[in-house]
C-alpha positions in Angstrom: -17.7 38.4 21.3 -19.2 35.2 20.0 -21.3 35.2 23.6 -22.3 38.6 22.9 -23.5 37.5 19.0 -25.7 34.2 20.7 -27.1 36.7 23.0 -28.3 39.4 20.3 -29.6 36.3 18.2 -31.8 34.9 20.8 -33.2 38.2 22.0 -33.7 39.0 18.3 -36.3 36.3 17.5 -40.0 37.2 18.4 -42.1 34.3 20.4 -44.9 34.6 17.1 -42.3 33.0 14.6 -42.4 29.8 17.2 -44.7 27.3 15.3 -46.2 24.1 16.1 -44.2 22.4 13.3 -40.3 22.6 14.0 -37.6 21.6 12.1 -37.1 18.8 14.5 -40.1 17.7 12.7 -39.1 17.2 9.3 -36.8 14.1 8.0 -36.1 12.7 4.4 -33.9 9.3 3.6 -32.1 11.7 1.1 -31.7 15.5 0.7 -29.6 17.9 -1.7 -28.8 21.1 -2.5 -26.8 23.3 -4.5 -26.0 27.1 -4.8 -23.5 29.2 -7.3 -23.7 32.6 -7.1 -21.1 35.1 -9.2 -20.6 38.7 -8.2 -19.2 41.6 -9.2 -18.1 45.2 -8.1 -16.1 48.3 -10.5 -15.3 51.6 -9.6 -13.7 54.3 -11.6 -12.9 58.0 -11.3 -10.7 60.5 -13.5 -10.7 64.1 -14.9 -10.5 64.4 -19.0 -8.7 61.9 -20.6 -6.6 61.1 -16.6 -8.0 57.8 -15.1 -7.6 58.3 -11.1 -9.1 55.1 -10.1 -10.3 51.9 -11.7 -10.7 48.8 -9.1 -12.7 45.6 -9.6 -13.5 42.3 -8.2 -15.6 39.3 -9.0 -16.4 36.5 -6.8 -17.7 33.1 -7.2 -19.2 30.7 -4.8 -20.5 27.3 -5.6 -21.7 24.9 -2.8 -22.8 21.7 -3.3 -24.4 19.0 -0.6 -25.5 15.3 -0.4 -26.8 13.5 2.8 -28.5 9.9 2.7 -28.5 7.4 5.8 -25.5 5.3 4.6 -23.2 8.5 3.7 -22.6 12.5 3.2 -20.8 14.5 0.8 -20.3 18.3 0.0 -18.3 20.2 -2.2 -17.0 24.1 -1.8 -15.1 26.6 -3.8 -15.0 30.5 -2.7 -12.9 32.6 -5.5 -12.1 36.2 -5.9 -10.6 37.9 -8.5 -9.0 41.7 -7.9 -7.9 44.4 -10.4 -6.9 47.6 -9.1 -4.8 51.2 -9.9 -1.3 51.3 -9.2 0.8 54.5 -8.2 2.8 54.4 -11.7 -0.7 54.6 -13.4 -0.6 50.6 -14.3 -3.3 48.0 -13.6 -2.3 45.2 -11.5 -4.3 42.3 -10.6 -4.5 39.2 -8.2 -6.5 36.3 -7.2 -7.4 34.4 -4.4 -9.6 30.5 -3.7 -10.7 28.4 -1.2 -12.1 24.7 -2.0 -12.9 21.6 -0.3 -14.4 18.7 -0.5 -15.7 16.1 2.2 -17.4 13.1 2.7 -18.9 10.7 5.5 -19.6 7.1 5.7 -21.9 6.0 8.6 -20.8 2.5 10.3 -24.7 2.0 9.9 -27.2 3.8 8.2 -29.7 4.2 11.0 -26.4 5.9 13.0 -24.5 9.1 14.0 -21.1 7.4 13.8 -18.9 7.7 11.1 -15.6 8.2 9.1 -14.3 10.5 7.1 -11.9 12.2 4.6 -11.6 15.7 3.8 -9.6 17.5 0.9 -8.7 21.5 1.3 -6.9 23.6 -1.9 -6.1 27.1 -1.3 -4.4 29.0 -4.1 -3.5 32.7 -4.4 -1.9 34.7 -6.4 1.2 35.0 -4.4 1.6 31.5 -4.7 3.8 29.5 -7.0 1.0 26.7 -6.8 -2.4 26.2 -4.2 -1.3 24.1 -1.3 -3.1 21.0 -0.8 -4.4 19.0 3.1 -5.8 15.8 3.3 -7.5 14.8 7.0 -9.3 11.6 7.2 -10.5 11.2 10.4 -14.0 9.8 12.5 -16.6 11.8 13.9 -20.3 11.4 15.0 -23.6 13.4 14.1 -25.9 14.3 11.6 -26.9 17.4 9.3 -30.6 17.4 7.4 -31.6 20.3 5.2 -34.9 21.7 5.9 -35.2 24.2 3.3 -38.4 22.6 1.7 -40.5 22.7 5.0 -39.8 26.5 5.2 -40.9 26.7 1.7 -44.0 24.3 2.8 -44.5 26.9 5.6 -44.3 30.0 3.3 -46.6 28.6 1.0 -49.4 28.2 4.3 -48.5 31.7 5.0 -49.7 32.8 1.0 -53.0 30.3 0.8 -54.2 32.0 4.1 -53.6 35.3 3.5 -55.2 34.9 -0.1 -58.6 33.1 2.0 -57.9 29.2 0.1 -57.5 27.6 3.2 -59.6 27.8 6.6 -57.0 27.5 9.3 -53.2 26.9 9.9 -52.1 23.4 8.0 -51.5 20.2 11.1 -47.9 19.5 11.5 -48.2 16.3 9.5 -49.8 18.2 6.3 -46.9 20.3 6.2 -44.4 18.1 6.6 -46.1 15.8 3.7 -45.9 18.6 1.4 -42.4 19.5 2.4 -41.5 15.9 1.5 -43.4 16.5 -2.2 -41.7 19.5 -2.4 -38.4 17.5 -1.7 -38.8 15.1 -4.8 -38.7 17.8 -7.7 -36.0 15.9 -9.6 -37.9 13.0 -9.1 -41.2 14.8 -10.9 -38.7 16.4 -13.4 -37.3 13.2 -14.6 -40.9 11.4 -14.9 -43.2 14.0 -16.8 -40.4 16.2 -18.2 -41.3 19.8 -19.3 -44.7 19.9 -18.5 -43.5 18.4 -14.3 -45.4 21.5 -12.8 -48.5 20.1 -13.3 -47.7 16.6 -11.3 -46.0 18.5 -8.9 -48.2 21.2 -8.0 -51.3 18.2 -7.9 -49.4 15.9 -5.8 -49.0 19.2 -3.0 -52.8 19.9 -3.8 -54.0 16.4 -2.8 -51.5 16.2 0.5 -53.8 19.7 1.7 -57.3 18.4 0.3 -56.5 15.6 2.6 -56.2 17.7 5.8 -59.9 19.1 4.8 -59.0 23.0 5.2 -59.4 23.9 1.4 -62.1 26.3 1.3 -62.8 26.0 -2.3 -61.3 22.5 -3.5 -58.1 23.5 -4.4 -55.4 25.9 -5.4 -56.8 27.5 -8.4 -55.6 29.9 -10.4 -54.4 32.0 -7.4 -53.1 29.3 -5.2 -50.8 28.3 -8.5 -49.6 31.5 -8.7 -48.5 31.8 -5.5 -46.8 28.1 -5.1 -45.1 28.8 -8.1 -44.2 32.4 -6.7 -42.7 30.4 -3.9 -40.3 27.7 -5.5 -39.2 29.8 -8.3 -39.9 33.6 -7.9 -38.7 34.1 -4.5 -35.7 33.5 -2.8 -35.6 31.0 0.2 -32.6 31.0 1.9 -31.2 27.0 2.7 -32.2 26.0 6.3 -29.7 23.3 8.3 -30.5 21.1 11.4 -28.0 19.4 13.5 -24.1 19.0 14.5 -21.0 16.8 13.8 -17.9 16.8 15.5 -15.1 15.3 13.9 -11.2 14.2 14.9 -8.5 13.4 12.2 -4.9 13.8 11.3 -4.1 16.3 8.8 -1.7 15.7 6.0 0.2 18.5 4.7 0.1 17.2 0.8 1.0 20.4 -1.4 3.1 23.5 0.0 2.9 27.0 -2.0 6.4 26.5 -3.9 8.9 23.5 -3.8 11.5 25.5 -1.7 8.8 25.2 1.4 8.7 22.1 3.9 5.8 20.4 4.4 4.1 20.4 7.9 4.5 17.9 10.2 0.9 15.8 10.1 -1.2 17.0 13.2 -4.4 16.7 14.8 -7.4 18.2 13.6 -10.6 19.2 15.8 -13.8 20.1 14.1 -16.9 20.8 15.6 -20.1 22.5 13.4 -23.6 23.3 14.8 -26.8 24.5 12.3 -30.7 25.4 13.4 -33.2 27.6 12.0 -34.7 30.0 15.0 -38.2 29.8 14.2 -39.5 29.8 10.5 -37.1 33.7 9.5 -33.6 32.8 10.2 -30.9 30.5 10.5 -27.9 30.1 12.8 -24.7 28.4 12.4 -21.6 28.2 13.9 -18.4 26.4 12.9 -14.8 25.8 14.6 -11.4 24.3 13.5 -8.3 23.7 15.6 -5.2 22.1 14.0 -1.4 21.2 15.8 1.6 19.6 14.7 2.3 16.3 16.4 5.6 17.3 17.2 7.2 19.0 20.9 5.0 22.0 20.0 2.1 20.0 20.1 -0.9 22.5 21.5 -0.8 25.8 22.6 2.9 26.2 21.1 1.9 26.2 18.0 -1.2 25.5 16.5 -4.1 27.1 13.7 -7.4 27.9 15.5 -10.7 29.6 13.9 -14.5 29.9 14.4 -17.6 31.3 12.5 -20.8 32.5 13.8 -23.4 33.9 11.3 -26.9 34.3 11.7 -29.3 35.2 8.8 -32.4 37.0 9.6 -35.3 37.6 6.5 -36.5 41.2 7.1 -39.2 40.5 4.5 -39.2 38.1 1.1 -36.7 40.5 -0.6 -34.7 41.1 2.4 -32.3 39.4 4.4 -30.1 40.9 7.6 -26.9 39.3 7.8 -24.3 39.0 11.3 -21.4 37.8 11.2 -18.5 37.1 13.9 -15.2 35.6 12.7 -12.0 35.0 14.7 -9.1 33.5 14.2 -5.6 32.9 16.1 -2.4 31.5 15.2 0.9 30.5 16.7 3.5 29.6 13.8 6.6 28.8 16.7 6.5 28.6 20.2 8.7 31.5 20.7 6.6 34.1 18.6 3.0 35.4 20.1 0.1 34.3 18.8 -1.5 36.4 16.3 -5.5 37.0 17.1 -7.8 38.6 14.7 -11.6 39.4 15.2 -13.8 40.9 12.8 -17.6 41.5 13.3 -19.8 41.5 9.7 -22.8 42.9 9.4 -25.4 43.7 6.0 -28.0 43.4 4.1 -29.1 41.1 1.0 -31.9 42.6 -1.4 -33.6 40.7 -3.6 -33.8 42.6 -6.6 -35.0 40.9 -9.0 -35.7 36.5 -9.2 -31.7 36.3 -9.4 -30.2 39.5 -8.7 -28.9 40.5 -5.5 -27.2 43.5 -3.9 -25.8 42.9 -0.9 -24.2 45.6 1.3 -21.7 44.4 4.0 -20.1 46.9 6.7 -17.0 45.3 8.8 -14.8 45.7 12.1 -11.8 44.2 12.1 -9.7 44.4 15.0 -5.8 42.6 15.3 -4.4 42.3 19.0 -2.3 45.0 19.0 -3.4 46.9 16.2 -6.0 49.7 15.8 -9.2 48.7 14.2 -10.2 49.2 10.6 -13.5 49.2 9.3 -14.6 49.2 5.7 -18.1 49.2 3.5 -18.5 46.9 0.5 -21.5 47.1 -2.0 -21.8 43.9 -4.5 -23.9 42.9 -7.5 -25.1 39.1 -7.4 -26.2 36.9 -9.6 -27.8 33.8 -8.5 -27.2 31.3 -11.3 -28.2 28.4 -9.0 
């Protein structure tokens, strides 16, 4: 399936969104970003003063992500939060979390080679408390976000359609003004409130020095639209590069006090990111865990992979694929359970913040039939 996915990805992408400025092209000695998004779905039905159906959920995401030459860090939590109907007329609700954290420390700066420790929480509402895993470990490779040389591209894309420029930036424009765009902080914590202004003349000057403004500058309309850019629309966050990573996982926190921890095991992780051309971004994750014990591989053992590609349809919409599997083997003596699901949906962009995204799914359980289902969710972007 996840062949199939590459395939559709690669055949998908049109031969004009190949530029002559990659993402290969663009490097910074430090990058961040940070996302948190809160959603919401209700839906209620009933006849007179009888309530037939009243469900509900709301999500939260935050993400959070460092990288510098001597180390790396990130930070995730993925919540949900359910309330639904019961049979007897009640309302019963439940919960469920995923959170990690992670960092790397390079043996050098200049290098790929480093060590690690990761921390995992996952709580539900089943649970008597969220278990807890530690893995330190070593791994080698590098990630670099490259989200502000797509927005350096998108703004190229605006000052020629609006006439201000006389020809496609050079590489080395473009990646200068991704590298202004970069230090916003930087302009926000020297001029304060009125940090535009810097900003947007720093970019001005990094064009004016290529010699392609047509009329000196941005202007009034060239403003507008950089400012439509950084802060009006949405850019999705673009990733370069790959890590793989080996450690020994430490069961630290079971679900109740009457469960035995793990044994500790080895952990494999392997993670892979590029844009494909200037529209989309693929990614594609994988984990294998086993106990160090006489069940040590295929006996029993946790295994799961993610590929997702993002697609922009337009500025206010994104196409979303998704292919998820997993497979586990609890004892040797008891099959392994495998479950694929394919995602697919759209995100619009309806207003600077709002979302509504629309998700269709195919799950399928070795040895079950397959169910499907349709989900429709309000989003609020508050970072």
């Amino acid at each position: 399936m996840h062949t199939v996915l590459a395939l559709l990805i690669i055949f998908w992408v049109a031969p004009s969104q190949l530029r002559a400025v990659s993402p290969e092209d663009y490097d910074v000695p430090v990058s961040t970003a940070q996302q948190l998004r809160l959603g919401g779905t209700y839906s209620y039905a009933g006849s007179g003063s009888d309530t037939g159906t009243s469900d509900g959920s709301a999500s939260l995401l935050y993400h959070r992500y460092y990288n510098s030459l001597p180390y790396a860090w990130d930070m995730n939590f993925n919540g949900v939060g359910l309330t639904r109907r019961t049979a007897n007329g009640g309302q019963e609700g439940s919960y469920n979390f995923v959170a990690g954290t992670g960092i790397r420390k390079y043996f050098k700066p200049e290098g790929d080679l480093f060590y690690s420790g990761e921390l995992r929480v996952t709580g539900n509402s089943d649970f008597d408390r969220p278990t807890t895993d530690v893995t330190p470990g070593v791994g080698y490779g590098r990630f670099i976000r490259v989200t502000p040389l797509a927005q350096a591209v998108r703004i190229e894309q605006f000052l020629l359609s609006e006439g201000l420029i006389e020809g496609p930036l050079p590489k080395k424009t473009l990646v200068a003004l991704a590298q202004i765009i970069e230090r916003q902080d930087e302009f926000e914590t020297e001029f304060g409130d009125r940090y535009k202004v810097k900003w947007f003349e720093a970019m001005e000057q990094v064009i004016a020095e290529s010699g392609l403004f047509g009329h000196g500058g941005f202007g009034a309309v060239g403003s507008l639209r950089v400012d439509e850019v950084l802060f009006q629309e949405h850019v999705n966050e673009r990733f370069i590069g790959w890590d793989v990573r080996s450690g020994i996982r430490f069961e630290a926190l079971t679900k109740d006090s009457d469960t035995p921890r793990q044994d500790p095991g080895l952990s494999l992780r392997m993670r892979y990111a590029r844009p494909v051309g200037w529209k989309s971004q693929f990614d594609f994750s994988a984990l294998y865990s086993s106990p160090f014990t006489g069940d040590f591989g295929t006996n029993v053992f946790t295994l799961s992979s993610s590929l997702n590609y993002l697609y922009e349809v337009t500025n206010r919409i994104d196409f979303t694929l998704s292919n998820i599997l997993t497979a586990v083997r609890s004892e040797p003596s008891v099959e392994a359970t495998v479950v694929n699901q394919v995602r697919s949906g759209f995100i619009f962009f309806i207003e600077n913040q709002v979302n509504l995204n629309v998700t269709g799914s195919i799950a399928k359980e070795r040895g079950q039939d397959p169910t499907q289902s349709l989900n429709m969710a309000i989003e609020y972007r508050l970072r």
